[in-house]
Each structure stands twice: as structure tokens, then as C-alpha cells.
N, C-alpha and C positions, 0 to 999 in steps of 0.2 A: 862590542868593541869599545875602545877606550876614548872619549870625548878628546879630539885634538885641543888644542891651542893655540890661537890667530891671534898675530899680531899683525894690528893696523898702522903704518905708519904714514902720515901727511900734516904738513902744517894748515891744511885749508879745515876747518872745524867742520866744513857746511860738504866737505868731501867725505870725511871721517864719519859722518853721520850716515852719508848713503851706501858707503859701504857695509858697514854694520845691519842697515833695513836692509840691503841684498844679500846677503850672508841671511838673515832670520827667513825674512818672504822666501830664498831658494831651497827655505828646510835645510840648510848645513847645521848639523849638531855641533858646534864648536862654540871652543868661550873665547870669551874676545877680548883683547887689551888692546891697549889705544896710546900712540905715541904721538906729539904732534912736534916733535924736536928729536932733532938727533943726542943728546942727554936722556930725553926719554926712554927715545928706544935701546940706549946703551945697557939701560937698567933693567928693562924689562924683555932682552931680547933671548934671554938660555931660559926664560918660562915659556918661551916659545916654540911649534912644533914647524907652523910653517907663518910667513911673512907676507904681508900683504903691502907693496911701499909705494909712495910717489918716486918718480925718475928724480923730479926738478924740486927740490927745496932746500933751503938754507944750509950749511953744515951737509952738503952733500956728497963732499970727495972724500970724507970724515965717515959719513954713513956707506957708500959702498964698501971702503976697507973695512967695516964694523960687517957687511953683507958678508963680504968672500969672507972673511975668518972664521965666522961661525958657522958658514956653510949649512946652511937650513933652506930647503924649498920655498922659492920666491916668485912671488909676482908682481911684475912692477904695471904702475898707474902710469899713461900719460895723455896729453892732450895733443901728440905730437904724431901726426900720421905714417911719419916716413921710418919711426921706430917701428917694428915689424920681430917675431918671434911668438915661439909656442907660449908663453909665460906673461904676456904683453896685454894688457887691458888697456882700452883705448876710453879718453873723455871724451864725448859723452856715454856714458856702460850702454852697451847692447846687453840684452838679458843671458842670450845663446854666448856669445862671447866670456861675458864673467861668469857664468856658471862651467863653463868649459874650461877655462883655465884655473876654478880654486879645485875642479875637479881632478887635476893632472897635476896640480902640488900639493892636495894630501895622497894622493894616491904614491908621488915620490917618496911624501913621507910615513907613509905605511910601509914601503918596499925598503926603506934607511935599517 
């Protein structure tokens, strides 16, 4: 099978980072790009297969209508408990949690 493509989006640097060790430590074979601004991710988002993003950061109303239009398998980061959903990783990561969820957005994006 053919190595996905993860894009990381957060402005928090020190998030971006433990993302990526959980992606590598859970054995996800994927390559990883890393956005921490919504310009970033603007540029780097159609080299992507599925999306990994914060709910809450700057240029935010801007980065969801950049989410819905290109329509890619998403999971969003928060620190926000009463946010709730299949695709929903919570701060601080549970291991069983974020492994279950990038699990059910490449598998969206295998089924694309």
C-alpha cells in the first residue's frame, strides 16, 4: 500500500511535535507535513491525504472553509471537553483515543 500523507495543523510548536512522536511511536507509516498557520496549510494542503488540525487557532474561520472545500478526512485537536465526535482528539492525547481516530481517517481515506 501506498504511504499516506499527514498533514499536521496547530499553531502551538510544542503540540506539532507530539503529534508527529504519536504518529511515529503508534507505527503509522505516513509522511508528515506540518502547518502552524493557516497560509501554511493553504499551501501544503492538496499534498495531503488526510488532515490532522487544532479546532482553536488564529485564522480559524479562514482554515475551516479551506477544511470543507477540500474535503480530505479530518481530525480535529482540542482541549475542549464538551466538543464530542468520532474524529475528535482530546488535550491532553490518550493513546487508545488518538490511535483510534487517525485509524478511522486513513481508513476514510483509503475508502475516497
Amino acid at each position: 500500500m501506498n504511504k499516506l500523507t499527514a498533514l499536521i495543523i496547530d499553531d502551538e510548536p510544542e503540540i506539532l511535535e507530539v503529534v508527529v512522536d504519536q504518529l511515529e511511536s503508534s507505527g503509522f507509516n505516513l509522511l508528515v507535513l506540518q502547518a502552524s498557520s493557516f497560509d501554511e496549510a493553504s499551501k501544503l494542503i492538496h499534498q495531503a491525504d488526510i488532515v490532522i488540525s487544532d479546532i482553536n487557532m488564529p485564522g480559524k474561520d479562514k482554515l475551516e472553509t479551506l477544511l470543507q472545500t477540500v474535503n480530505k478526512p479530518t481530525a480535529r485537536i482540542t482541549g475542549y471537553d464538551e466538543v464530542t465526535g468520532p474524529c475528535i482528539i482530546h488535550k491532553p492525547f490518550q493513546i487508545d483515543e488518538f490511535e483510534s481516530v487517525i485509524k478511522l481517517i486513513i481508513e476514510q481515506s483509503r475508502a475516497a
